[in-house]
C-alpha positions in Angstrom: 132.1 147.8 112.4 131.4 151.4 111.5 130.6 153.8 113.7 128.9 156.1 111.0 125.0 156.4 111.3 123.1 154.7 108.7 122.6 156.4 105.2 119.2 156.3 103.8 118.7 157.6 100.3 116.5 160.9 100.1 114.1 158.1 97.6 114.6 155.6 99.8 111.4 154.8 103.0 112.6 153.8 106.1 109.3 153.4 108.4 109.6 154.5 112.3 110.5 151.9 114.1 112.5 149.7 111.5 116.5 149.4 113.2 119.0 149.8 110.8 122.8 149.2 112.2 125.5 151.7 112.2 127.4 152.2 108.5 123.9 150.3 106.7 123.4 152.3 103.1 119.6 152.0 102.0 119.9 153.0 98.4 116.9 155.0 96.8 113.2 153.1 96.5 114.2 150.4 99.1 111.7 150.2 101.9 112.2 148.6 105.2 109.1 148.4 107.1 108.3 149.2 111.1 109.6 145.9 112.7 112.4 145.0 110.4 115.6 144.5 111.6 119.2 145.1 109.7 122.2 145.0 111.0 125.5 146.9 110.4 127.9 148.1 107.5 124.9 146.3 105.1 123.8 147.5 101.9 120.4 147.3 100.5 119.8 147.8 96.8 117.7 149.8 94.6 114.0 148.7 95.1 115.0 146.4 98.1 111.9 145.5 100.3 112.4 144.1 104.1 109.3 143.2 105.9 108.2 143.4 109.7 109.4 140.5 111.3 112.5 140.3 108.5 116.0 140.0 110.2 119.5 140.9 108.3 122.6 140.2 109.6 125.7 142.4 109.6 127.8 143.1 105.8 125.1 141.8 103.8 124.9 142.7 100.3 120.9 142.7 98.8 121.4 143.9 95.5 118.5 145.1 93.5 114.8 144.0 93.5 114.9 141.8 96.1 112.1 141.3 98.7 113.2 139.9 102.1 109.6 139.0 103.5 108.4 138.3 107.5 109.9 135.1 108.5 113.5 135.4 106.4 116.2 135.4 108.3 119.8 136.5 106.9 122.8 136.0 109.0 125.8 138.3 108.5 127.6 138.4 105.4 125.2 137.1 103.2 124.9 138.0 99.5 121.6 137.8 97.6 121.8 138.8 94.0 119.2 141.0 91.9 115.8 139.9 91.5 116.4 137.1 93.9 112.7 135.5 95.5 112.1 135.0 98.9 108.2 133.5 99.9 106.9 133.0 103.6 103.6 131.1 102.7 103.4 127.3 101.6 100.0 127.9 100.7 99.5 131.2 99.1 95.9 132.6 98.5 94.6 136.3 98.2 92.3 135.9 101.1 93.5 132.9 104.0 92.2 133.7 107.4 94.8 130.5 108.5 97.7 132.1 106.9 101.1 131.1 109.0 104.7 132.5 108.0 106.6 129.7 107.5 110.3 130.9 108.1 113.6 130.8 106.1 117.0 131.0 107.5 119.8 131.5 105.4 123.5 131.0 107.3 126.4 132.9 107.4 128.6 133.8 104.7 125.9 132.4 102.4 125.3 133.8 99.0 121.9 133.4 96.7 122.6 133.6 93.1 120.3 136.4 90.5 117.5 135.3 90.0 116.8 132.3 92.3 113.8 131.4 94.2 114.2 130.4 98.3 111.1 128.5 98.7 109.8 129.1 102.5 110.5 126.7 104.8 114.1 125.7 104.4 117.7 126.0 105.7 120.4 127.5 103.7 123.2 126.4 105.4 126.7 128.8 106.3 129.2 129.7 103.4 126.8 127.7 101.0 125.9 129.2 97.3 122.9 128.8 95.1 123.5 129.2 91.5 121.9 132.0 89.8 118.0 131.2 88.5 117.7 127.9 91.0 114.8 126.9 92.8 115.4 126.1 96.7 113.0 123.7 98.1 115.3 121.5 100.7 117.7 122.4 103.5 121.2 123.2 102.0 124.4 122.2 104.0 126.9 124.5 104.8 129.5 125.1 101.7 126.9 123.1 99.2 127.3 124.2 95.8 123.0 123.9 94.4 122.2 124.4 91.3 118.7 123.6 89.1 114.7 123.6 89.5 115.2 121.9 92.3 118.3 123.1 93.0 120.6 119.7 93.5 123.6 119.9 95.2 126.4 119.9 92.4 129.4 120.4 94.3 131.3 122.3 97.4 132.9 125.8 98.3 135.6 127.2 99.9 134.6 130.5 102.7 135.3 132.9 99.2 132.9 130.6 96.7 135.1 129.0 94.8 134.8 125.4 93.9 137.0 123.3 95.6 135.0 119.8 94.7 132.9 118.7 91.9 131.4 115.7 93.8 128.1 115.6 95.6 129.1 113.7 98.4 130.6 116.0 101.7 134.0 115.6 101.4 135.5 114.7 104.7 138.4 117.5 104.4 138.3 120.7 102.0 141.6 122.5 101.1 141.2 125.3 98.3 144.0 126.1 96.4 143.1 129.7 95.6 142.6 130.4 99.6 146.5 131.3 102.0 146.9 128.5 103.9 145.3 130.8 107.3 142.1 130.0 105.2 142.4 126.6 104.9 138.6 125.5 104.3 137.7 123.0 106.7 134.3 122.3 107.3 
């Protein structure tokens, strides 16, 4: 963990009482609102948006245009690509005076593909991926390879994101060849 301060971009609007974690770069026209939480040594894009009520974990990546709205959730080390889509309301309308967050969690080591939707609501389980331009709309086990509109799972990942099995079924033991055997990926 870095004990630097966090660097905020002179374009960049970090509201008073938004925490950002030591070593965090907020890159310029990101805004992270009063209320949002981000942990350390992460990095949020160009244009990066995170909500009130938002949570990021430590070593995150966010790359460009991405909106991380109230009720997302990323634990540490997760990678969302550019123009990824987070929502928080399963019934959007301009004007709802029953409007609920509905919240998203994505798990560690997790990484979201360019492009893809998250669909509130759902799990995105530790070290899994979603292929760039998919649509989320079920809970994703951990490692699970999804691709699609729906994403369908398509296959199963090592800790680094490579594919170590084509098959949709959970493998009872994963071993990736491209990992040192310290990394063996059991899951």
């Amino acid at each position: 963990m870095s004990d630097q301060p966090p660097y905020v971009h002179e374009l960049a609007v970090v509201e008073p009482g938004a925490k950002l974690g030591n070593g965090t770069k907020v890159w310029h026209h990101a805004h992270v609102r009063s209320g949002a939480i981000v942990g350390s040594d992460t990095q949020l894009g160009k244009n990066t948006y995170v909500d009130s009520g938002a949570t990021v974990g430590d070593r995150c990546k966010i790359q460009n245009n991405v909106s991380v709205y109230a009720g997302v959730h990323l634990a540490d080390e997760v990678f969302v690509g550019p123009s990824a889509v987070f929502t928080n309301d399963r019934f959007p309308r301009a004007q709802n005076p029953d409007w609920e967050i509905t919240e998203t969690y994505v798990g560690e080591g997790a990484s979201i593909g360019a492009n893809a939707t998250i669909v509130c609501g759902v799990t995105i389980g530790r070290w899994a991926t979603v292929a760039a331009g998919s649509v989320v709309t079920k809970d994703i086990p951990d490692h699970c390879l999804v691709m699609g509109n729906p994403a369908k799972p398509v296959g199963w990942v090592c800790h680094r994101g490579y594919v170590v099995s084509k098959s949709t079924e959970k493998p009872q033991e994963m071993r990736c060849d491209r990992c040192t055997a310290w990394e063996a990926c059991n899951v």
